[in-house]
Biopython code that builds the backbone (N, CA, C, O; Angstrom):
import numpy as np
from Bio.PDB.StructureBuilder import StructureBuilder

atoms = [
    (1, "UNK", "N", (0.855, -1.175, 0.000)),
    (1, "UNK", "CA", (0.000, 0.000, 0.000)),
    (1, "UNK", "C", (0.896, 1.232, 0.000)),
    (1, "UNK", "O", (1.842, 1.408, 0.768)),
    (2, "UNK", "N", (0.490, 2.047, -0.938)),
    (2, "UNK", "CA", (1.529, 3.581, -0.724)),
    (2, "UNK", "C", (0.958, 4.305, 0.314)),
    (2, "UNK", "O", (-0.105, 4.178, 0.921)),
    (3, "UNK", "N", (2.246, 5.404, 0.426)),
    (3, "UNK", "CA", (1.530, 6.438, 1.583)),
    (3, "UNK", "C", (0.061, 7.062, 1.259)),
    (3, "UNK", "O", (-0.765, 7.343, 2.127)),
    (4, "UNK", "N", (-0.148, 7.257, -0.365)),
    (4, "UNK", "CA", (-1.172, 7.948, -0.409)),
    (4, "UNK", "C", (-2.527, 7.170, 0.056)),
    (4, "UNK", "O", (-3.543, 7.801, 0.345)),
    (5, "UNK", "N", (-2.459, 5.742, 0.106)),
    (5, "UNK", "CA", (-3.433, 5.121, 0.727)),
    (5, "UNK", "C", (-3.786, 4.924, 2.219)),
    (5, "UNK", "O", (-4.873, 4.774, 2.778)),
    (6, "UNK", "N", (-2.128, 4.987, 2.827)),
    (6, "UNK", "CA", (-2.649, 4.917, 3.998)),
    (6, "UNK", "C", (-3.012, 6.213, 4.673)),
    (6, "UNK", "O", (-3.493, 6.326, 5.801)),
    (7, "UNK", "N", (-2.651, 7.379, 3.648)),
    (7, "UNK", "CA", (-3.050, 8.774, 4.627)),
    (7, "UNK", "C", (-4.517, 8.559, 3.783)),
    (7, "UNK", "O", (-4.723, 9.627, 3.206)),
    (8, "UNK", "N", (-5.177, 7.983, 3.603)),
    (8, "UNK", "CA", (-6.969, 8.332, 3.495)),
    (8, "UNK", "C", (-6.932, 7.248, 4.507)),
    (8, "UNK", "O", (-7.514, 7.678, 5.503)),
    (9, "UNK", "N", (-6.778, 6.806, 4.579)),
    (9, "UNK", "CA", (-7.294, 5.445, 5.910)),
    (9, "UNK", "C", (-6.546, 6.395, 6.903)),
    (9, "UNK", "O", (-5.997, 5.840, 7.855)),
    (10, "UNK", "N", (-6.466, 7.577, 6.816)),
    (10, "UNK", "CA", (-5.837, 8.480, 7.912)),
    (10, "UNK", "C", (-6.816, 9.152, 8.466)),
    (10, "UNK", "O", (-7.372, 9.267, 9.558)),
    (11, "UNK", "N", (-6.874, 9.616, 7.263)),
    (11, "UNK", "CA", (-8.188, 10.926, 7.179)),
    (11, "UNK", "C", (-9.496, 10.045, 7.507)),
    (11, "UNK", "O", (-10.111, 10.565, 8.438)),
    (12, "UNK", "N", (-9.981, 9.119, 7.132)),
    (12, "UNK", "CA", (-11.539, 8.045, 7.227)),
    (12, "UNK", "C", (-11.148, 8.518, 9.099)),
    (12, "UNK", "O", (-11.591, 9.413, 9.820)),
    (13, "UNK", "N", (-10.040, 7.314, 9.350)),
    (13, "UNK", "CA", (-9.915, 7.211, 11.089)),
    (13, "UNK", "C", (-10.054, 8.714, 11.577)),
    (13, "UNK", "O", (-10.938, 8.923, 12.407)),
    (14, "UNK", "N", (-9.283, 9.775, 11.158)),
    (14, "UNK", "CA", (-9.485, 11.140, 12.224)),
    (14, "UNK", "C", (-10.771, 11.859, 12.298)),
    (14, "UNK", "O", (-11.124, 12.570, 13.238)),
    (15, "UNK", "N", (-11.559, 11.569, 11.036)),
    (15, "UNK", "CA", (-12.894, 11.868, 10.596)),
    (15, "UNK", "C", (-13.885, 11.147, 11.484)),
    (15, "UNK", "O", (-14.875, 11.738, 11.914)),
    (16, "UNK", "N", (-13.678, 10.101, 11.715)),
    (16, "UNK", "CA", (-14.621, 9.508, 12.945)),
    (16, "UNK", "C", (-13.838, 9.342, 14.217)),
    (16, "UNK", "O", (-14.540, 9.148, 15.210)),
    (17, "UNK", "N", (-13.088, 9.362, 14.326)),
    (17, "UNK", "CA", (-12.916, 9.993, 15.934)),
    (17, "UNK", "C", (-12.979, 10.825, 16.785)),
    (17, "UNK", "O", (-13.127, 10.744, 18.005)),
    (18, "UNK", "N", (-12.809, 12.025, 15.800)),
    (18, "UNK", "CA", (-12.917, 13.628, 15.705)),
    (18, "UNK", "C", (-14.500, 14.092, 15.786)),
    (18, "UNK", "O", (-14.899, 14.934, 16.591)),
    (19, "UNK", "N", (-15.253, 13.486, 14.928)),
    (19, "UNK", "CA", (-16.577, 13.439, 15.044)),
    (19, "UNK", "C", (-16.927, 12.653, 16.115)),
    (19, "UNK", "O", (-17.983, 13.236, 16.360)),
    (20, "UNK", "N", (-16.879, 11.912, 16.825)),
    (20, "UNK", "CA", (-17.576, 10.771, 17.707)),
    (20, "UNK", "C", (-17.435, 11.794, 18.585)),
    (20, "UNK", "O", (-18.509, 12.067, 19.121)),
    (21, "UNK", "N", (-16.335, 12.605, 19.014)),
    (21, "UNK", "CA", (-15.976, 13.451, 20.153)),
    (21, "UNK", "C", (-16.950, 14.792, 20.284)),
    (21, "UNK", "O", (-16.975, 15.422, 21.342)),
    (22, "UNK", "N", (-17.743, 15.181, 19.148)),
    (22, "UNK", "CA", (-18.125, 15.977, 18.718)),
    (22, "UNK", "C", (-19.584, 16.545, 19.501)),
    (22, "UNK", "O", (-19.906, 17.687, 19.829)),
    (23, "UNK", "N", (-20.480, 14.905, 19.677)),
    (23, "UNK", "CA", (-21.710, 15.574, 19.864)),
    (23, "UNK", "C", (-21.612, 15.818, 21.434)),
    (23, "UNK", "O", (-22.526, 16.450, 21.963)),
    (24, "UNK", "N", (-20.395, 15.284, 22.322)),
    (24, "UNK", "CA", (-20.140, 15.263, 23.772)),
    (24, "UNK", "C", (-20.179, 17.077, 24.060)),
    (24, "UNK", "O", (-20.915, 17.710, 24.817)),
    (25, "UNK", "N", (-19.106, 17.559, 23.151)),
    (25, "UNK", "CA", (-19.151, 18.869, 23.520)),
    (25, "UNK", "C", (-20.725, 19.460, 22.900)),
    (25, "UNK", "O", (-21.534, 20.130, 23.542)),
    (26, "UNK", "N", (-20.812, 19.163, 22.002)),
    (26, "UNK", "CA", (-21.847, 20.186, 21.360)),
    (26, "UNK", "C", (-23.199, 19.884, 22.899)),
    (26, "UNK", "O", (-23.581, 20.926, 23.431)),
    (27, "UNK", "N", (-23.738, 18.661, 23.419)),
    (27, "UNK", "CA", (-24.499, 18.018, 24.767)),
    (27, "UNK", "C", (-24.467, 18.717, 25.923)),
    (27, "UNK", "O", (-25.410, 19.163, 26.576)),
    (28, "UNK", "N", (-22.569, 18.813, 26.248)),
    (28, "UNK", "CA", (-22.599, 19.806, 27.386)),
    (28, "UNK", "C", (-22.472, 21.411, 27.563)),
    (28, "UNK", "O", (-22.613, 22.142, 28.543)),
    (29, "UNK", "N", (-22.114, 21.677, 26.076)),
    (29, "UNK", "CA", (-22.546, 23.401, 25.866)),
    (29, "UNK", "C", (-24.099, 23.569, 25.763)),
    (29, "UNK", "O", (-24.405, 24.672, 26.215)),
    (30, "UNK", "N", (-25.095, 22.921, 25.364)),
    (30, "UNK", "CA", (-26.428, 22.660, 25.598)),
    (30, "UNK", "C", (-26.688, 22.907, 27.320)),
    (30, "UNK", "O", (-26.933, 23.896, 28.010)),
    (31, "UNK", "N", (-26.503, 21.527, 27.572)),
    (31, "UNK", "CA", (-27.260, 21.346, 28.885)),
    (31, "UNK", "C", (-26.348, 21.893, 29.919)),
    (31, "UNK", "O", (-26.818, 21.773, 31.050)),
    (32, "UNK", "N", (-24.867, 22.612, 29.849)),
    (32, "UNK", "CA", (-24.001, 22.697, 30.704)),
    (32, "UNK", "C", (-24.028, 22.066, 32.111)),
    (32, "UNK", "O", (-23.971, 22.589, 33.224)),
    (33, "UNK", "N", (-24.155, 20.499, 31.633)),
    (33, "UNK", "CA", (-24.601, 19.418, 32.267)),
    (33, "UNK", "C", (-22.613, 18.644, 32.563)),
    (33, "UNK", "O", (-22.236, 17.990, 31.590)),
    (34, "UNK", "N", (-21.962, 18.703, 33.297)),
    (34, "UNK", "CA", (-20.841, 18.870, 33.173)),
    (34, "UNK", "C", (-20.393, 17.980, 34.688)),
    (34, "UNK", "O", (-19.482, 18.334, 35.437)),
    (35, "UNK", "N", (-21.005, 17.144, 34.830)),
    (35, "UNK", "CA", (-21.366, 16.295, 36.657)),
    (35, "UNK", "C", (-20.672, 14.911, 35.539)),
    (35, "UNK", "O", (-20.687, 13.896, 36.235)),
    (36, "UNK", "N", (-20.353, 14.721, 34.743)),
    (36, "UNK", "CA", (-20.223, 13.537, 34.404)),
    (36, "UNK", "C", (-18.859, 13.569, 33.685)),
    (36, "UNK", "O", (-18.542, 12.478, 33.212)),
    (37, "UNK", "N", (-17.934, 14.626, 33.486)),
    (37, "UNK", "CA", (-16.743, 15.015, 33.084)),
    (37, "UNK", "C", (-15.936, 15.319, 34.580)),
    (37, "UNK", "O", (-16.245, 15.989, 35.566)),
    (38, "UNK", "N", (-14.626, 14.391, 34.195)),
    (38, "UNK", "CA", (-13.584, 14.180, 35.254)),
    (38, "UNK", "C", (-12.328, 15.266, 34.736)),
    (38, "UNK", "O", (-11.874, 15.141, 33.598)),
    (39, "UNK", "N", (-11.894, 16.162, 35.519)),
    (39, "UNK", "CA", (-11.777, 17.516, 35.237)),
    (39, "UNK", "C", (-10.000, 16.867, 34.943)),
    (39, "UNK", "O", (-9.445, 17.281, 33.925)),
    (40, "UNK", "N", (-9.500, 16.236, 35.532)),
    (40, "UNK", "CA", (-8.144, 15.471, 35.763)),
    (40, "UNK", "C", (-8.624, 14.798, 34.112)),
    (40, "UNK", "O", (-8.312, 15.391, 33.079)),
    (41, "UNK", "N", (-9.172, 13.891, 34.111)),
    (41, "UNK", "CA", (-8.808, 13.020, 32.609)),
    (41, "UNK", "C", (-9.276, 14.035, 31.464)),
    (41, "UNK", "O", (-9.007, 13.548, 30.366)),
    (42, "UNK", "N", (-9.855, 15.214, 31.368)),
    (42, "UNK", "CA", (-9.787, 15.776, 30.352)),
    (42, "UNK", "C", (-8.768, 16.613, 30.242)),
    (42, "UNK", "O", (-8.558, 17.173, 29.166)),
    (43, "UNK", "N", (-7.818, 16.871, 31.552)),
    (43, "UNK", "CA", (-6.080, 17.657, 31.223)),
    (43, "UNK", "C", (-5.583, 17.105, 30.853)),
    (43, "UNK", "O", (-4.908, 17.553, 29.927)),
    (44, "UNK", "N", (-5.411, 15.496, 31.229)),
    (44, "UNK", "CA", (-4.722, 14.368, 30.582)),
    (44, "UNK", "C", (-4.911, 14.064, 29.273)),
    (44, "UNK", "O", (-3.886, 13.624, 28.752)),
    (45, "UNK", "N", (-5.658, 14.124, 28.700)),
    (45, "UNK", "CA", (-6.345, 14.001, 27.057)),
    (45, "UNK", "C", (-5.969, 15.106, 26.680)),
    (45, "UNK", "O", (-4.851, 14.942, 26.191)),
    (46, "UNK", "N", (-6.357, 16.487, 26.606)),
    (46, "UNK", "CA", (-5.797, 17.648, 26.302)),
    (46, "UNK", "C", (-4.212, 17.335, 25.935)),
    (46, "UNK", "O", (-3.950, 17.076, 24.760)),
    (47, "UNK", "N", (-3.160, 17.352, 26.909)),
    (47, "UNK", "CA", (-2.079, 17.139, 26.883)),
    (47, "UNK", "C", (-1.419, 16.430, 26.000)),
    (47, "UNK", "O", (-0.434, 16.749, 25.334)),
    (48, "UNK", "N", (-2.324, 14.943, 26.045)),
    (48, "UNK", "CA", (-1.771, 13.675, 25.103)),
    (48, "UNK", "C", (-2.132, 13.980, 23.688)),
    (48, "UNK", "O", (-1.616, 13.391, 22.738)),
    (49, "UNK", "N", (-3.173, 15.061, 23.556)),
    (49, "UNK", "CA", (-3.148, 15.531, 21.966)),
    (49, "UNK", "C", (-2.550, 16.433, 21.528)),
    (49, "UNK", "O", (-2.554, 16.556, 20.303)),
    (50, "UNK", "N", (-1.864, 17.336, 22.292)),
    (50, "UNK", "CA", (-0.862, 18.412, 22.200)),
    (50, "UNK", "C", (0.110, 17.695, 21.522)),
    (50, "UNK", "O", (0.652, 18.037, 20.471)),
    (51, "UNK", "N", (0.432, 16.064, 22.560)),
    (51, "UNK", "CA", (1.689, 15.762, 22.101)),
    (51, "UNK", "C", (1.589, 14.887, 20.983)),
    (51, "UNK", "O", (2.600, 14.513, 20.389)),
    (52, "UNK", "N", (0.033, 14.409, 20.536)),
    (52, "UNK", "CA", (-0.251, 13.686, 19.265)),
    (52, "UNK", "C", (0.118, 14.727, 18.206)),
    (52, "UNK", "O", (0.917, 14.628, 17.275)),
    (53, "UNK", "N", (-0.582, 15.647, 18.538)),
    (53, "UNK", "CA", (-0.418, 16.998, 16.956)),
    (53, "UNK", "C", (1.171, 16.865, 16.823)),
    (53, "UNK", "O", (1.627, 16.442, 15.761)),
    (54, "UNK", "N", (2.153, 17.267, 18.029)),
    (54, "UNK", "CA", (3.711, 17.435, 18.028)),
    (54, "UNK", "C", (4.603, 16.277, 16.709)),
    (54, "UNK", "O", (5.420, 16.407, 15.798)),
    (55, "UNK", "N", (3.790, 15.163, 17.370)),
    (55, "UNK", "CA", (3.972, 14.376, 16.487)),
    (55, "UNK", "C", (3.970, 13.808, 15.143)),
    (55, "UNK", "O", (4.868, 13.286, 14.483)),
    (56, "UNK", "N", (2.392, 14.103, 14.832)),
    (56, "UNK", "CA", (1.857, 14.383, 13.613)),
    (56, "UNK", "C", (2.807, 15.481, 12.725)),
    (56, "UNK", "O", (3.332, 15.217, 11.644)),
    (57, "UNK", "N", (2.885, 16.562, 13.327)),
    (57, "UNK", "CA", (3.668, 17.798, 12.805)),
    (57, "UNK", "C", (5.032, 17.133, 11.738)),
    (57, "UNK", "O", (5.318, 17.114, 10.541)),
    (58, "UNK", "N", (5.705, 16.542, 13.300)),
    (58, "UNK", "CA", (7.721, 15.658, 13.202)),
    (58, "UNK", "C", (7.227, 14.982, 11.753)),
    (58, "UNK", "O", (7.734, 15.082, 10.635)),
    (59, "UNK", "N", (6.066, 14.268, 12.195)),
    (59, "UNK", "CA", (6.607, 12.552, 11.090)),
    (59, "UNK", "C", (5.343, 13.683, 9.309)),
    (59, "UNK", "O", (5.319, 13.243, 8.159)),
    (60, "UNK", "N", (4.837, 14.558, 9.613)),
    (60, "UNK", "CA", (4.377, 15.647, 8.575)),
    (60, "UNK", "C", (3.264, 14.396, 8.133)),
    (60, "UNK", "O", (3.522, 13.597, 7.234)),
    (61, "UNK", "N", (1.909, 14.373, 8.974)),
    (61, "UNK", "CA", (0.863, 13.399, 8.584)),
    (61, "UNK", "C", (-0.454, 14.169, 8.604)),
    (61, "UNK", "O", (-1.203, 14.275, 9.575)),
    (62, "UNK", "N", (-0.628, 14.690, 7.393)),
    (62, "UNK", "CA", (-1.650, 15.517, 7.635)),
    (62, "UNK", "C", (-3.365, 15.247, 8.127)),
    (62, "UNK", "O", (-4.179, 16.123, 8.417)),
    (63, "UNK", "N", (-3.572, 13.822, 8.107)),
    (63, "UNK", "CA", (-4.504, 13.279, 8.749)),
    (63, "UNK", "C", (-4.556, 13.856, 10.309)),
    (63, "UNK", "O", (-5.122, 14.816, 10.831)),
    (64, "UNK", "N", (-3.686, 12.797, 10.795)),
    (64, "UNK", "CA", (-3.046, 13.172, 12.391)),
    (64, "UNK", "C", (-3.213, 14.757, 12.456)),
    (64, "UNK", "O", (-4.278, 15.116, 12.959)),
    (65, "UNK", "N", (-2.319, 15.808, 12.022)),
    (65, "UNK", "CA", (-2.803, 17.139, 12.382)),
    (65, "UNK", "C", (-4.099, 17.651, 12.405)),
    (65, "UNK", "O", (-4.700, 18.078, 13.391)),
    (66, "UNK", "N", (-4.575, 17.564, 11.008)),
    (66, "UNK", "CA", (-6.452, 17.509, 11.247)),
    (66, "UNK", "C", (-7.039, 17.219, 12.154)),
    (66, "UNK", "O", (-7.761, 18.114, 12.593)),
    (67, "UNK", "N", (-7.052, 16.118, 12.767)),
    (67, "UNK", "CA", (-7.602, 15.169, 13.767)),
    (67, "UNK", "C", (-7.145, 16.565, 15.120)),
    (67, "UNK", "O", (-7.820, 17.423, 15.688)),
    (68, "UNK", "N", (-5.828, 16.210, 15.170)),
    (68, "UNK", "CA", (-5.403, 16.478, 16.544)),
    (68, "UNK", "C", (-5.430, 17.940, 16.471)),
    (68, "UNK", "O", (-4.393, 18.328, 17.009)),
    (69, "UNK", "N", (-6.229, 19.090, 15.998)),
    (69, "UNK", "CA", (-6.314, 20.507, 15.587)),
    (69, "UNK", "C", (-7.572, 20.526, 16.446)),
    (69, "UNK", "O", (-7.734, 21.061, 17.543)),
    (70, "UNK", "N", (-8.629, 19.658, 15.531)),
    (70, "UNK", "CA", (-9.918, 19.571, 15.730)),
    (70, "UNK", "C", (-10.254, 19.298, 17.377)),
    (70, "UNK", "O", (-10.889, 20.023, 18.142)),
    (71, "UNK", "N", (-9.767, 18.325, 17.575)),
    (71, "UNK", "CA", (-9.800, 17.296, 19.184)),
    (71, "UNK", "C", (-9.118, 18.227, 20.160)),
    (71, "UNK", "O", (-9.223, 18.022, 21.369)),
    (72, "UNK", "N", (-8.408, 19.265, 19.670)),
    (72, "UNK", "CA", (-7.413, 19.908, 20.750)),
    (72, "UNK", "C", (-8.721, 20.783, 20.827)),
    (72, "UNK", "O", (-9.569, 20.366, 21.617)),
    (73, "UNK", "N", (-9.042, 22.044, 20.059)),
    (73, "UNK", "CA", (-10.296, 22.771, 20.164)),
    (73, "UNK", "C", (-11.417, 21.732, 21.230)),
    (73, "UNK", "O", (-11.461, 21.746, 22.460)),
    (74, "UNK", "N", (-12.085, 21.047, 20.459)),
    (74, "UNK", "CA", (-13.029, 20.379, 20.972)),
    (74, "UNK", "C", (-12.532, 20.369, 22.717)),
    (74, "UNK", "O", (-12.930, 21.077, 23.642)),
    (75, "UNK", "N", (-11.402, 19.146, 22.689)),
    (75, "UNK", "CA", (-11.151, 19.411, 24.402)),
    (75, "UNK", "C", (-11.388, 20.624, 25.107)),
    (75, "UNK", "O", (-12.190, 20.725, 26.035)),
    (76, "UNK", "N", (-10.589, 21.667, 24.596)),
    (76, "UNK", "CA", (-10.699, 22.995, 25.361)),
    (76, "UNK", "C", (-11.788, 23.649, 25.753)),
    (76, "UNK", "O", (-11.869, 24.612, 26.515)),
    (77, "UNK", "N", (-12.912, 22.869, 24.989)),
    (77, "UNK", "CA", (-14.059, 23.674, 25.346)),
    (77, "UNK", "C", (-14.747, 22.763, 26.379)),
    (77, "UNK", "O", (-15.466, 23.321, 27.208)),
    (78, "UNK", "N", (-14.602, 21.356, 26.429)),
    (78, "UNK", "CA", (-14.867, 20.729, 27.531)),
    (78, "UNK", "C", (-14.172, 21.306, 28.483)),
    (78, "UNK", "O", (-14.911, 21.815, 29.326)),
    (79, "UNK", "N", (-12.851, 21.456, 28.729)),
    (79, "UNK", "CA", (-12.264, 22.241, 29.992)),
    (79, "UNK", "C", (-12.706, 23.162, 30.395)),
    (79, "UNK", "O", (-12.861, 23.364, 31.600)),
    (80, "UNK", "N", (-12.987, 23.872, 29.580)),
    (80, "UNK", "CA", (-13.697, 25.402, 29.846)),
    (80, "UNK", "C", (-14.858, 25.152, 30.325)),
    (80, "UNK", "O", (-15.015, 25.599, 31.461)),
    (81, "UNK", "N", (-15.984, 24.446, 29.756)),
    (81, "UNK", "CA", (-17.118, 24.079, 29.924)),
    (81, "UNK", "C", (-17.224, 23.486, 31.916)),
    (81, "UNK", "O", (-17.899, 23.731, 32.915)),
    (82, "UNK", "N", (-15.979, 22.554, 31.465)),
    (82, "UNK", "CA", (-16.068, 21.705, 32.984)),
    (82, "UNK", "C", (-15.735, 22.883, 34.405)),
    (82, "UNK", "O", (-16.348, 22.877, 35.472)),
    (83, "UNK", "N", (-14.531, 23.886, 33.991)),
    (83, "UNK", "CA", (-14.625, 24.812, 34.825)),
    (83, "UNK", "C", (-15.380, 25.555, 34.804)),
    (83, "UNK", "O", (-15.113, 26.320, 35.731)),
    (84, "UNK", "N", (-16.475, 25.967, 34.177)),
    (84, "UNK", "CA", (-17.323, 27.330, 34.277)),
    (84, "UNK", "C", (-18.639, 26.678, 34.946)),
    (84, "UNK", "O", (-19.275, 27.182, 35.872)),
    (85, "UNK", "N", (-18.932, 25.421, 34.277)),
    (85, "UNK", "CA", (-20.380, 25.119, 35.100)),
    (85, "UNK", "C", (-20.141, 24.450, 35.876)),
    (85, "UNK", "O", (-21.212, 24.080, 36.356)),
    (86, "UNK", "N", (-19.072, 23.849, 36.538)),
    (86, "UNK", "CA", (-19.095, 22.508, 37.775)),
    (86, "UNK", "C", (-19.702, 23.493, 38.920)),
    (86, "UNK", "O", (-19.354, 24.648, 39.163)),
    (87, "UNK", "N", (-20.807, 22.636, 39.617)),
    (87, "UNK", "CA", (-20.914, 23.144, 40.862)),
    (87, "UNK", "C", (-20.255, 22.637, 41.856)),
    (87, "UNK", "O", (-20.319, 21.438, 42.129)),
    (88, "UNK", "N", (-19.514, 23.526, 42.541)),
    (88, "UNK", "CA", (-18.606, 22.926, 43.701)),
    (88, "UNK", "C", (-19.165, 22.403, 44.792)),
    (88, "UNK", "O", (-18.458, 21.940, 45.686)),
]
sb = StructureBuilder()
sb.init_structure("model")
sb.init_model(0)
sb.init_chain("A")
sb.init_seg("    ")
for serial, (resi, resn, name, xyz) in enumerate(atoms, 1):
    if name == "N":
        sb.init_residue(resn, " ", resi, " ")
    sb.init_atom(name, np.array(xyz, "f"), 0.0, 1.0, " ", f" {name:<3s}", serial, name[0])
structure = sb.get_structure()
């Protein structure tokens, strides 16, 4: 298989992962329903896609950057989300 095949089996995978992640935020900017987000594993995820994009960037996979552009946004707004509405 050439690279050009496996970067669409790049793009298919970041396209549904990226999306699956999608309707979570779009749910808790709705209901700012945010009792069910663990404020620790979404820094941890945040982080680990910082260092996915880093990566993506090194090895130049433009799937991976897409993905990890999208998912980095998306997280941040769960963080944000999780700090602005958690009731303490």
């Amino acid at each position: 298989m050439n690279n050009n095949h496996i970067e669409i089996i790049g793009f298919i995978a970041a396209f549904l992962t990226t999306a699956a992640f999608l309707p979570q935020v779009y749910k808790t900017w709705k209901t700012k329903d945010v009792s069910g987000l663990s404020l620790p594993m979404l820094l941890m995820f945040f982080v680990g896609i910082v260092l996915w994009l880093v990566y993506a960037i090194y090895i130049n996979s433009p799937s991976m950057i897409m993905a990890n552009v999208i998912t980095i946004v998306s997280s941040f707004f769960l963080i944000y989300f999780k700090i602005k509405y958690d009731k303490k």
